[in-house]
Each structure stands twice: as structure tokens, then as C-alpha cells.
VOGU-3710 file (C-alpha; in Angstrom, 3 decimals, decimal comma):
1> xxxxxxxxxx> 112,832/9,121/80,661  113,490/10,063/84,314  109,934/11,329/84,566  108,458/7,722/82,717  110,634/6,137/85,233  109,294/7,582/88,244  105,961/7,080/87,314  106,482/3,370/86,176  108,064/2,348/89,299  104,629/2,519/90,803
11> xxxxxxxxxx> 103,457/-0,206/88,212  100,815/-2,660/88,523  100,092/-5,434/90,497  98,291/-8,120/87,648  98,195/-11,348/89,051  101,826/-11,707/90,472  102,080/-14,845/92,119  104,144/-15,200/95,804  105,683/-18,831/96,142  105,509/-17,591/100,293
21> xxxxxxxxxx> 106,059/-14,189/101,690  109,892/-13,881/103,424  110,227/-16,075/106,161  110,777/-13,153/108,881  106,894/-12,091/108,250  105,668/-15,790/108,742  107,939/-16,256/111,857  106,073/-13,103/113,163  103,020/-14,802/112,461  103,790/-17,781/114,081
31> xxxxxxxxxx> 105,200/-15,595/117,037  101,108/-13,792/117,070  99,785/-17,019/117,112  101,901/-17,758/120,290  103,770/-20,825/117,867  106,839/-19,832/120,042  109,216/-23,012/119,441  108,753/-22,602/115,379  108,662/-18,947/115,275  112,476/-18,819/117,218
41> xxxxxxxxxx> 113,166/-21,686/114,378  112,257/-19,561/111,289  113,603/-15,954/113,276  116,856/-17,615/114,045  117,574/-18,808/110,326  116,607/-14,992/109,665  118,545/-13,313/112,077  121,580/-15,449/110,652  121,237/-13,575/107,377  122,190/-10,237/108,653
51> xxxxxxxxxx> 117,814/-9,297/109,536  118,131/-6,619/112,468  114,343/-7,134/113,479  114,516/-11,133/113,920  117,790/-10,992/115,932  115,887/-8,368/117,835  113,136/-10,731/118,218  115,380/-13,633/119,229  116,726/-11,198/121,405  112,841/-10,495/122,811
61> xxxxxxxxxx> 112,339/-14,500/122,826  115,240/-15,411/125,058  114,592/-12,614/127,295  111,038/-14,074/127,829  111,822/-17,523/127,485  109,238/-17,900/124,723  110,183/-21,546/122,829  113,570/-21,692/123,844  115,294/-21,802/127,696  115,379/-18,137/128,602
71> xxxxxxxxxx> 118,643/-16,807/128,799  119,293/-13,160/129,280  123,192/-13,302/127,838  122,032/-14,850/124,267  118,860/-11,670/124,480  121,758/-8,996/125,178  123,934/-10,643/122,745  120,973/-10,946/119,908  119,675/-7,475/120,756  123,399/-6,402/120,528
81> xxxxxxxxxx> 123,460/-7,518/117,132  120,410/-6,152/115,561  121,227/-2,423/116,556  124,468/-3,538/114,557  122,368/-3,920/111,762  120,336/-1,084/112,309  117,597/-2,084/114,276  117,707/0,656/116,719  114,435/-0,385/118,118  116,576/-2,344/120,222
91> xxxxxxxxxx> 118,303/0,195/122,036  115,981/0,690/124,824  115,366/-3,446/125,237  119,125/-3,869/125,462  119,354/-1,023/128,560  116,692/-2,871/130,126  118,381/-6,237/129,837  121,937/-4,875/130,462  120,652/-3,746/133,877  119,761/-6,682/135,364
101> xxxxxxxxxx> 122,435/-8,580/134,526  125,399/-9,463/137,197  128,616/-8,081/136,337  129,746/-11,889/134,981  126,950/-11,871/132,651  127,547/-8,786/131,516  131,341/-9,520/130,535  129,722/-12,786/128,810  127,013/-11,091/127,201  129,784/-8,529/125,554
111> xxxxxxxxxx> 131,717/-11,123/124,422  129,037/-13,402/123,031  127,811/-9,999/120,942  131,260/-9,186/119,715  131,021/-13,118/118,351  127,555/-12,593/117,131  128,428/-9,420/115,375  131,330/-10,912/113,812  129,102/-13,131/112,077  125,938/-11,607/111,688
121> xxxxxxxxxx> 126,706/-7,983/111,888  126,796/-5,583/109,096  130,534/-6,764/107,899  129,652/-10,368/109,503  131,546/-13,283/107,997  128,216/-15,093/108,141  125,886/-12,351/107,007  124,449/-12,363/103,509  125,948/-9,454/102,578  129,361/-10,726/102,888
131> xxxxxxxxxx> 127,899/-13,530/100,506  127,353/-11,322/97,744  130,957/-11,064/96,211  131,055/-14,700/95,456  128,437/-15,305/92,764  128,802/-15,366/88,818  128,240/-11,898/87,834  129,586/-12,017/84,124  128,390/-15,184/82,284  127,648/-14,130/78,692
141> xxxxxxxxxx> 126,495/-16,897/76,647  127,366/-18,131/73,025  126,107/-15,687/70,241  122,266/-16,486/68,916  122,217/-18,067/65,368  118,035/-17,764/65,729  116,657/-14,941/67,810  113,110/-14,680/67,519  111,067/-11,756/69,167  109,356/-11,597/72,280
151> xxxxxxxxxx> 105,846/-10,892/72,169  104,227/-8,122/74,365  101,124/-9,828/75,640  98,593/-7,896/73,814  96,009/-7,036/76,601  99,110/-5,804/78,900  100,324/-3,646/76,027  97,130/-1,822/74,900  96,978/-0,671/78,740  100,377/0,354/78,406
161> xxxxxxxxxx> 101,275/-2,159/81,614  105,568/-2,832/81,265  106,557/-5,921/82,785  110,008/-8,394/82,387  110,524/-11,592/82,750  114,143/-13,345/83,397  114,884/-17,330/83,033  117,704/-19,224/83,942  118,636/-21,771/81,486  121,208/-24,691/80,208
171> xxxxxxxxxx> 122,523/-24,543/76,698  123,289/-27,911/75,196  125,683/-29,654/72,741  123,468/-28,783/69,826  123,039/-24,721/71,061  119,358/-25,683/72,240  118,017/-24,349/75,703  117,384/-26,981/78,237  116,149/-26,721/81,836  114,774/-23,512/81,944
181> xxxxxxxxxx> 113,673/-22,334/85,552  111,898/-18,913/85,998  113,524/-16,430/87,929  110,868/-13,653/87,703  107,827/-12,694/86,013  106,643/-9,107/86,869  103,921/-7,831/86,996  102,553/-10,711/85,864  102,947/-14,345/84,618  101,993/-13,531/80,738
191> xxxxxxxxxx> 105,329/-11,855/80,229  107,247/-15,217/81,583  105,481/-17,030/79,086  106,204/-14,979/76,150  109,921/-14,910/77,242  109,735/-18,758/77,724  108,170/-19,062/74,071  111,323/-16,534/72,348  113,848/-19,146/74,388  112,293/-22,336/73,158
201> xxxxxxxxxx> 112,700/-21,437/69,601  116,248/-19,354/69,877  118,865/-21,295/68,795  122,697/-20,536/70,007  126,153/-20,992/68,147  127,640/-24,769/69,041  130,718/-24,243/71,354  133,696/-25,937/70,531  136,835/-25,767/72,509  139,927/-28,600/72,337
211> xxxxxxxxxx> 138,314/-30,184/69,564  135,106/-31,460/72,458  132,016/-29,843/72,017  130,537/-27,994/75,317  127,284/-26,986/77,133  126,814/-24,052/78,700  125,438/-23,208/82,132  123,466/-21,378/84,178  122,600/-18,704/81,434  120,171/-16,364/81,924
221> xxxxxxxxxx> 117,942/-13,933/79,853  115,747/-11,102/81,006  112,913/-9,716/78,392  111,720/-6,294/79,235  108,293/-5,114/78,052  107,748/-1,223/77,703  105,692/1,209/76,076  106,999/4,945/75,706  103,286/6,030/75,716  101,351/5,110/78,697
231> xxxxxxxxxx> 97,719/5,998/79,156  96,971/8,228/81,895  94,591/6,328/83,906  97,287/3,594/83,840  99,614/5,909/85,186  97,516/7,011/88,235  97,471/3,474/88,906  101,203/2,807/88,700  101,520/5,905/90,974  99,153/4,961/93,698
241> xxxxxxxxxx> 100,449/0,948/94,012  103,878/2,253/94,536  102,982/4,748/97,348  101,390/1,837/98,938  104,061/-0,591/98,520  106,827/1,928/99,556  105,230/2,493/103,036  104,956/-1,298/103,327  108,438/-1,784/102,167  109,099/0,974/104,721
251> xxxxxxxxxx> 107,456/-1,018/107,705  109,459/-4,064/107,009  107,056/-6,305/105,124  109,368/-8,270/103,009  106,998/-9,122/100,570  106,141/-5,661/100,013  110,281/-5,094/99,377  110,470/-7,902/97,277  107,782/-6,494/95,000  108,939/-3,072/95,098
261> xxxxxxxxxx> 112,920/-4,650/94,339  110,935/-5,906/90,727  109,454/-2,422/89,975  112,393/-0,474/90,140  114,600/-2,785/88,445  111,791/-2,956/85,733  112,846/0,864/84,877  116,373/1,209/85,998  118,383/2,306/83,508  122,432/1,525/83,703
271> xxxxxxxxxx> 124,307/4,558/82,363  127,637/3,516/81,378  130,633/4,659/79,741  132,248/3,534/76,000  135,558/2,497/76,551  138,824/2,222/74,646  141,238/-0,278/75,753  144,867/0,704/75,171  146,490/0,791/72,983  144,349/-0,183/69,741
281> xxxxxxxxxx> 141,117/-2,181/71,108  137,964/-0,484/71,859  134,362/-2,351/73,159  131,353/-1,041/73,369  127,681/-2,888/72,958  124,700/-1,643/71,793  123,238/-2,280/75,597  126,330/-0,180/77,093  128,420/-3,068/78,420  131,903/-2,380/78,096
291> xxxxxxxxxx> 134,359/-5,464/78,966  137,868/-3,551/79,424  139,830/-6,601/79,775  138,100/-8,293/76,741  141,891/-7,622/75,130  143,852/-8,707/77,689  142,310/-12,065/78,903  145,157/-13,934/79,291  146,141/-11,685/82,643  143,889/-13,979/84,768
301> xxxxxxxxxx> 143,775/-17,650/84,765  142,598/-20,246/87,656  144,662/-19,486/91,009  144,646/-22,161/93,407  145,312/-20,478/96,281  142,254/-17,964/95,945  139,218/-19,801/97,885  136,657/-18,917/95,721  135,217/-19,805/92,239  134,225/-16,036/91,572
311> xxxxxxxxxx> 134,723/-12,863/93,001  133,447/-9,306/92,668  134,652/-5,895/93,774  134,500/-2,630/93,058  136,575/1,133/92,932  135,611/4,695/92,725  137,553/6,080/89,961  138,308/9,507/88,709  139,853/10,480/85,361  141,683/13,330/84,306
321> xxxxxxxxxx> 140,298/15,310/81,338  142,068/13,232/78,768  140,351/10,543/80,278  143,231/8,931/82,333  142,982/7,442/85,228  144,200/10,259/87,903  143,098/8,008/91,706  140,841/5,511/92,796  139,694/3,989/95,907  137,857/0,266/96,809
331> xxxxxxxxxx> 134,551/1,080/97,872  131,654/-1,562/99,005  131,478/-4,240/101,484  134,470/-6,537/100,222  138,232/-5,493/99,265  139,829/-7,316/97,079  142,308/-10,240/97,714  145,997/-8,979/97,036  145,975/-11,386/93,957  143,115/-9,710/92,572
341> xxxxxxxxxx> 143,641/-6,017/93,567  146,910/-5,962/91,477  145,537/-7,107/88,321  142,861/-4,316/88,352  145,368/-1,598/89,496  147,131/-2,472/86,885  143,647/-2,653/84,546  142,994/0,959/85,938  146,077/2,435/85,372  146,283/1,389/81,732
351> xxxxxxxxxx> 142,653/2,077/80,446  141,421/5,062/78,390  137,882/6,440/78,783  135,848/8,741/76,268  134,335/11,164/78,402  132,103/14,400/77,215  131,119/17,246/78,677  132,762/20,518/79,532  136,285/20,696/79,580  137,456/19,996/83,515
361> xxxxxxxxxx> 140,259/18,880/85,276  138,742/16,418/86,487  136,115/13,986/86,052  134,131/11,262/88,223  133,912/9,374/90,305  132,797/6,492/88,225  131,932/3,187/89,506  134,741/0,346/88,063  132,898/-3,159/89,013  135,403/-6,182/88,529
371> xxxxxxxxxx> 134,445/-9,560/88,389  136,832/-12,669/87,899  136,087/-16,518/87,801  138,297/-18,293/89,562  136,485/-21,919/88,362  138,690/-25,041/87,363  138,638/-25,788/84,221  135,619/-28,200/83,064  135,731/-30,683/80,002  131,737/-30,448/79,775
381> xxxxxxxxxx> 131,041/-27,000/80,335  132,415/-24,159/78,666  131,869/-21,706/81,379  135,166/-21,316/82,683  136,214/-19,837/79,302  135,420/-15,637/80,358  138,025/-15,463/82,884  137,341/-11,305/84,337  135,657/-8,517/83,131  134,987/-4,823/84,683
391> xxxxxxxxxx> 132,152/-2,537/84,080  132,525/1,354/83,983  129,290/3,134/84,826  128,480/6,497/85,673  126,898/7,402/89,226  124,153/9,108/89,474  122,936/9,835/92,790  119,905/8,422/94,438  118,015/8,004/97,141  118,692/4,516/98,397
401> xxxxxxxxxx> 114,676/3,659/98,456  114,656/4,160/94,778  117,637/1,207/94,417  116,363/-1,979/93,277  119,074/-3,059/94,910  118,411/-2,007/98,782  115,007/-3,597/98,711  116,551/-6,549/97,272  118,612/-7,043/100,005  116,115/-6,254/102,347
411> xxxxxxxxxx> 113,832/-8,811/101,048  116,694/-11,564/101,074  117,695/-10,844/104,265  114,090/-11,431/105,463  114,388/-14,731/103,810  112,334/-13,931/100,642  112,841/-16,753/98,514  112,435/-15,535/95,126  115,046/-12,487/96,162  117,503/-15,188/97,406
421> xxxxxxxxxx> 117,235/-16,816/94,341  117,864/-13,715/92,316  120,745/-13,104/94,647  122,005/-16,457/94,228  121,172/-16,885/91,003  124,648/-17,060/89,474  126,013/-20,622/91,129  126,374/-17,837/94,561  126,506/-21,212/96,858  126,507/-18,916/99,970
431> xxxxxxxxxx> 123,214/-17,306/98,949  122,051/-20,285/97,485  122,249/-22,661/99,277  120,335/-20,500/102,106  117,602/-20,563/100,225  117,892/-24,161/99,636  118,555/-24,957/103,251  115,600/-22,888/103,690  113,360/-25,709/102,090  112,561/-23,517/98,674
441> xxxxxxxxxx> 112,449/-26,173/95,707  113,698/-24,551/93,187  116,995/-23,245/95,129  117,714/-26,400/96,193  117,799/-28,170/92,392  119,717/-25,138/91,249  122,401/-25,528/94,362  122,806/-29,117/93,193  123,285/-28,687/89,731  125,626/-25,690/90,510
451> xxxxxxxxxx> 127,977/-28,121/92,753  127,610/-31,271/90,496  128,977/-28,800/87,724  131,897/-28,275/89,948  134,943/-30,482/89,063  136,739/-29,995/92,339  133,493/-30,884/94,860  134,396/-32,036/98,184  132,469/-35,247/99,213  131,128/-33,161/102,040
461> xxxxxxxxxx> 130,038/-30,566/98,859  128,646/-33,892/96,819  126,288/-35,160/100,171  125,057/-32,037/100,481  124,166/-31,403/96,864  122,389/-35,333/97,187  119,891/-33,661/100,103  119,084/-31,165/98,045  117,796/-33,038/94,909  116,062/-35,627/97,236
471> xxxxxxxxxx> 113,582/-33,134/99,238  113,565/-31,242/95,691  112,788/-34,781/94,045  110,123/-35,402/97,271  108,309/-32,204/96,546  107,757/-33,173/92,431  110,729/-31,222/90,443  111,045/-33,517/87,698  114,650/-32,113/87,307  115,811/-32,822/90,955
481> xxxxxxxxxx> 114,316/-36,336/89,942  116,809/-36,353/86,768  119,782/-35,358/88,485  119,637/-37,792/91,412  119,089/-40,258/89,540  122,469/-39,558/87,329  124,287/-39,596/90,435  123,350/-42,469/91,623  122,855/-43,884/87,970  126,499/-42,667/87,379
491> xxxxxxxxxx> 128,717/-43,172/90,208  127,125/-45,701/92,694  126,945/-49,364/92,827  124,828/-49,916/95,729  122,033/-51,688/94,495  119,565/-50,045/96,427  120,301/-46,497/95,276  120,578/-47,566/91,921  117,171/-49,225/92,002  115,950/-45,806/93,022
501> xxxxxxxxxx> 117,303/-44,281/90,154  115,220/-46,438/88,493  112,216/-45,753/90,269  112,777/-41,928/89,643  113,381/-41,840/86,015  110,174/-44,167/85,849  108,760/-41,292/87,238  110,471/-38,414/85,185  109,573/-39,865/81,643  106,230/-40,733/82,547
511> xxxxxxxxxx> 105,500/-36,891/82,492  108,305/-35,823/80,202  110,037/-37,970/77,464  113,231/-36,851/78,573  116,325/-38,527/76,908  118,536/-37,509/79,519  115,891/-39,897/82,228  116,111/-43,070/79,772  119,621/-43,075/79,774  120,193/-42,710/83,193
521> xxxxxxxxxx> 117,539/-45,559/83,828  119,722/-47,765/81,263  122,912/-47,126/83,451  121,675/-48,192/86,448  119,626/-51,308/84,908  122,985/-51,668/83,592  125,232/-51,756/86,600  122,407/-54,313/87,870  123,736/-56,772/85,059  120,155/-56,167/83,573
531> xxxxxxxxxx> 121,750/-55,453/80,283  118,323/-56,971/78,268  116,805/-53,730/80,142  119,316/-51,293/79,521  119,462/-51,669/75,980  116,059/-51,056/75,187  115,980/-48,025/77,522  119,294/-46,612/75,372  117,467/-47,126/72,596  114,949/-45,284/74,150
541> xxxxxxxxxx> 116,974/-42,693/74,841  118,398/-42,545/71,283  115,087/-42,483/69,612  114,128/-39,318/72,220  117,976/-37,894/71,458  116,940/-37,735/67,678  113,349/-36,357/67,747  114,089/-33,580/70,642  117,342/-32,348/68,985  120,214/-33,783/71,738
551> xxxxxxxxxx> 123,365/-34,649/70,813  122,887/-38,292/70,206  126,792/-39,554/69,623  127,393/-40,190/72,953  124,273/-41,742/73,666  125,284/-44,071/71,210  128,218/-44,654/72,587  126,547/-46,173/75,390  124,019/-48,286/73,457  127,114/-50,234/71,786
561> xxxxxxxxxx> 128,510/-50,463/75,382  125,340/-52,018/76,793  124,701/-54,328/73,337  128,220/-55,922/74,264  127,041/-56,558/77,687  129,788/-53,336/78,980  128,877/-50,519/81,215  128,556/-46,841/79,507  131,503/-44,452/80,059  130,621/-40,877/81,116
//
């Protein structure tokens, strides 16, 4: 397998489609084409992500004065900061700017890189890698009651090509998949389809908690496509495009990272551990995920003085050869908060591990990777429900350019889209909402929905998630159009945002016949006293309910509201 791995992670490039190479290689572009003013604009949102080579080259532009007011204090500080990251190209540029400073700017060039380093240095409270902890790592979704296969596209699989594809999807009332939003299709688009064709027909058990039925979030599923026997030509190939993207990768071309990020994850294979949670309980899947606090879910519940809605974290442990736990140690970017830390000493010090091998003293380390959601409790999604779990894998040591993971971040931190999304995937508003800011469609509907799923959004939270669905809504995503128009639809009663609701569900269910648009439409004719209007879009949206599976009841609900000449209640 190690061998097939190695080989694979050289795989084929079949059509893969870029929405826009990262946003560091454009700015350079920009920067050749002597586009100075929007260059600095695209290298500074860069730089802000933790990207050593843009901060070097806002460093370079504020030296020169090239589309910004040249000042040699921000060029020592920016230069400062990118050999932080590990940009060492910037050594010899910050000596030459260091010397021809006067001894005041020099004092306020150190102390405007200590600032700049504190946010956008490699532990920076800005950079993206401090971002990572706070995402949804663990979000398993209800059990399948109809799980149809995947195809493997049948051209790809007679030249022995392995690809994946992963969605992001909604589960409704009635366990149907709704929204889905692709994620990644690699090598090619083919295998998204077939994926996309298995989640239309799967079917998932109806989730029912407090006597209310519940939808489910943000789920996601990933379909991997492999052969075990690959033709040899094939392999030559996969070989060859992987020596070429590595030495891309290598140079800093962050679509080349981005790319290479998909081909090793394609093949990565997570060793981990089965598990036997004291004293009677033992988990184990037939994927290898063990959840060692499956048992003892009651030891975490929503803590309002934690900041965050999730965190992740992570130990080195070693085990004795009973398979105790003898020490561990936090390792990664982020320690735990105190809260946190306690509850999985207190995990480690009371698991049991089945470990094989040769009788040792001692065994490990192993990698312990906690999550916990921290989310208030929600009364329409069930989400909330899977309070912490912690995976135990082994570590087996690699080169860091064969980590999916490295190039990942790489890519991200260049301002790949698609990698920020991946990142961000899991409701991470940090990452997110970068991408987002960063004008990419499809981040910026996902941020929304992620916040209007929050019950404890800030107005400041709400107006923000509001810009994102209307340049999402302005570029065409019919489900940006949906969900601005149920906020408006919803909770306004200005007449002129509810007539755009209007005008944007007219648009929605002229393409799609979407029950969720009618009814939205009939609120805000509705709230407009134009009840002859809102009744026959309700019934509208009841007739669509019925025919495309939705739970109806509550759309009926409404229809008796509007027939009485009331408002809907939500």
C-alpha cells in the first residue's frame, strides 16, 4: 500500500477545473504588469494570512513606494514579518533597509514588527493558522436508512485513474439532502457527479429530539475512487505529474500546492488505534474512528465563558505496555483553555488502549486529537447534540512535503480559495469568512448560512452575514438569493427590503421550484398586507413541499395563518 501510495500521489491531471489560482500568484501578476495600487491590495489581504512572500513583497512595495506612500518603517516592519514566517529571502532586504534608517525609525520600525508579528507571525493572533482550532472537526451525521453506491466513472476506472469527491450538504426534516455545495472534485469533475448522484438518492434517519423534529447542518461526505491494480503506463503518468507539481509547489505557486494538497489526501491513509473506554465500553468503526468519550458525553456541555463555538487541540501520548496512559504533552499551535485541558487530562488518564506488538515498556507517542463544540443549543438544528470527541492515531513519520496537510496550508495562506474553503469548511468563521471577504461566492453563502444557524449572532455578526448573501445573490447563487430573502422575508418590515425579497425569490423559482423561495415570497407579500398574494404563493409552496419530499406541516401552518388574513410564525 505504501508503494501504491507513492506512486498515486503523482495522479492525473483530467480536466480539474481552478475557480482562480491563490490570490498571492495573481497579486504577483498584477505587480509584473506594474498594476501597483491593486497588487499591494490583493498582497496585503495575503500577507494578513500568515504568507511570508507577500509581506515580503509589501515589504518590497513600501520600500519603493510602488501603489502606496513609501514608507521605509511599514517595509522593515513587513520584511520583519515574513522572515517570521519563513521567508528568509528577506534577510538581506531587511539589512539594507535597517541601514538607512535614523535611529527613531529604527526604534519604530522594531516596534511596529513586534505588532505585526503578533498578528501575522507564525503564532500571530491574526494569522490563519491560529484560525484553525476553531472549526467543526467532528460533525457525524444521522445514520443512512438508503445508501446507494457510488459509481466509478467507467472511462476513469478502466485507466485505473483514483479520484474523490467531497460535498457539503443540509439534511432536512424528512432525512433528505438539501443544498449541496461541492467542496472538491479531484482529478476530475466526473467523480463529483457520481458522488452528487449517491447523495441525491441516500436517504438519512429523521432526527427527533424534545419531541421537535430537526435538520442537520453542514454535513459533509467524501467518496473515494480507487483501483488496487493500476496499469503501468498510468502509473508513469501519475509519477511524472507529481514531480512536476512538487517543484511548482516547491517554488511557491499556490495553485500547484493546492493541487498537490488533493493528491496526497487522495491516498493518505489514517492509521489509528481501537480503543476501549473504561470500564465496560469499547468503540471502534469499520473506518478506524474511535470516539473515546462516546461513553461519557455528559462531561461537556455549553460553557459560556469559553469564546468559541468549537475548539480543537491535541497531545502526544505514551502508554505503558498494558496500554495505560504513562505521560503526555500538548503539542501543535494552540493549548488548550484551562476548561478544556482538564476534561481531557482527565479523558487521558482514564482510557485503555489495545496496543500490539512486542512486549515494551513503553509505547508511543500517539497523537490524541480533541475536539469539543461549545455551540448553544438550537431548536432547529440538531447539531449541537455531539458535544467532544478525541481521536487516537498512530504517527508515522513523514516528510512534511508528503502531508496533505502542509500544502494545504500553504495554498490557504496564499489565498487559494478552494483550500480556504476546505479549511473553513466546518462553520470555521475565521477561515471562512476570509475567503468570503475575499469575494469567493461560494464562501460567502456558506459564512452566512453558518452565522444565521447561530442562535446567539451579534447584530454586528447578522450585517455581516446580510453582505455576504447580497454580493453572493449579485453574482447568481440561487441559494444566497434564498437566504436573503428569508431574512428579510422573516424579520424585517421595511417595505423596501421586503419587496426585494420578493424580487429575489421571483428570481430563485424561476430556475428552481424551490418550496423554501415560495414561502418566503408569501411572508413578505404577507407583511405587505397583500394577503390575496401570499396565499396563493403558500399554496405554492405546499404543492412544491409535497412533490419534492419537505416537511409540509409547517408550511401549512402558515397557509392557515395567511387564509385568516395573520402573519406566519417561524
Amino acid at each position: 500500500m505504501k508503494k501504491l501510495a507513492s506512486v498515486i500521489a503523482g495522479i492525473l491531471l483530467v480536466g480539474q477545473s481552478f475557480s482562480a489560482s491563490a490570490n498571492a500568484d495573481r497579486a504577483m501578476d498584477l505587480y509584473l504588469n506594474q498594476d501597483y495600487a491593486q497588487a499591494f491590495k490583493l498582497f496585503q489581504k495575503t500577507a494578513h494570512l500568515g504568507h511570508g512572500k507577500s509581506q515580503f513583497n509589501l515589504g518590497v512595495q513600501y520600500l519603493r513606494g510602488q501603489g502606496v506612500p513609501q514608507d521605509p518603517v511599514l517595509a522593515y516592519a513587513y520584511l520583519a514579518v515574513a522572515i517570521e514566517n519563513g521567508f528568509l529571502t528577506a534577510r538581506q532586504a531587511l539589512k539594507t533597509v535597517e541601514r538607512r534608517l535614523t535611529p527613531a525609525q529604527t526604534k519604530a520600525a522594531k516596534a511596529k514588527a513586534d505588532e505585526l508579528i503578533g498578528f501575522y507571525g507564525k503564532a500571530g493572533s491574526k494569522n490563519i493558522r491560529y484560525a484553525l482550532p476553531f472549526g467543526r472537526a467532528y460533525n457525524p451525521p444521522p445514520k443512512r436508512t438508503e445508501n446507494p453506491e457510488a459509481k466509478y466513472p467507467g472511462s476513469l476506472f478502466k485507466e485505473g485513474i483514483p479520484g474523490m469527491a467531497r460535498y457539503l450538504f443540509d439534511i432536512d426534516r424528512n432525512g433528505i439532502v438539501r443544498d449541496m455545495q461541492l467542496l472538491q472534485s479531484y482529478p476530475t469533475d466526473e467523480f463529483a457527479q457520481s458522488v452528487r448522484e449517491k447523495l441525491e438518492n441516500s436517504r438519512y434517519q429523521i432526527l427527533k429530539v424534545g419531541g421537535t423534529l430537526r435538520k442537520f447542518s453542514q454535513a459533509q461526505f467524501s467518496g473515494m475512487f480507487k483501483r488496487t491494480d493500476i496499469p503501468e503506463e498510468t502509473r508513469k503518468k501519475l509519477a511524472s505529474k507529481h514531480k512536476q507539481l512538487l517543484a511548482k509547489a516547491k517554488r511557491g505557486n499556490g495553485k500547484a500546492q493546492a493541487e498537490l494538497a488533493d493528491m496526497l489526501e487522495l491516498m493518505s491513509d489514517d492509521n489509528m488505534l481501537k480503543v476501549a473506554y473504561l470500564p465496560d465500553d469499547t468503540v471502534s468503526s469499520s473506518q478506524g474512528e474511535a470516539n473515546l468519550l462516546a461513553s461519557n458525553a455528559d462531561n461537556f456541555s455549553n460553557n459560556t465563558q469559553l469564546e468559541e463555538d468549537f475548539y480543537n487541540f491535541a497531545y502526544l501520548v505514551w502508554l505503558d505496555k498494558q496500554g495505560n496512559t504513562l505521560r503526555f504533552e500538548a503539542t501543535g499551535d494552540y493549548k488548550a483553555p484551562k476548561e478544556l485541558d482538564e476534561l481531557a487530562v482527565k479523558t487521558m488518564n482514564n482510557w485503555h488502549v489495545l496496543v500490539s506488538g512486542d512486549e515494551q515498556a513503553e509505547y508511543g507517542p500517539f497523537l490524541a486529537e480533541f475536539f469539543y463544540n461549545n455551540e448553544t443549543r438550537n431548536n432547529t438544528y440538531s447539531n449541537y447534540l455531539n458535544r467532544q470527541n478525541v481521536k487516537l492515531k498512530k504517527i508515522i513519520a513523514k516528510p512534511r512535503e508528503e502531508m496533505p496537510s502542509y500544502w494545504r496550508l500553504k495554498a490557504a495562506q496564499g489565498g487559494d480559495f478552494k483550500s480556504l474553503m476546505l479549511l473553513g469548511s466546518g462553520c470555521n468563521l475565521r477561515i471562512l469568512g476570509t475567503a468570503a471577504d475575499l469575494g469567493h461566492t461560494p464562501a460567502q453563502t456558506l459564512a452566512a448560512k453558518c452565522v444565521l444557524q447561530k442562535t446567539n449572532a451579534n447584530k454586528e455578526q447578522l450585517n455581516q452575514a446580510k453582505e455576504w448573501l447580497t454580493a453572493a445573490s449579485e453574482q447568481g447563487d440561487y441559494i444566497a438569493m434564498r437566504e436573503l430573502a428569508g431574512v428579510y422575508a422573516r424579520d424585517s418590515h421595511n417595505q423596501g427590503e421586503l419587496n426585494y425579497a420578493i424580487e429575489l425569490t421571483k428570481k430563485v423559482v424561476d430556475e428552481k421550484d424551490d418550496p423554501w423561495a415560495y414561502e418566503y415570497m408569501a411572508a413578505a407579500y404577507a407583511k405587505l398586507g397583500q394577503f390575496e398574494e401570499a396565499i396563493d404563493m403558500q399554496e405554492k409552496a405546499v404543492k412544491e413541499a409535497w412533490d419534492k419530499d419537505y416537511f409540509v406541516d409547517a408550511a401549512k401552518a402558515r397557509l392557515a395563518a395567511y387564509e385568516n388574513s395573520k402573519l406566519g410564525t417561524w
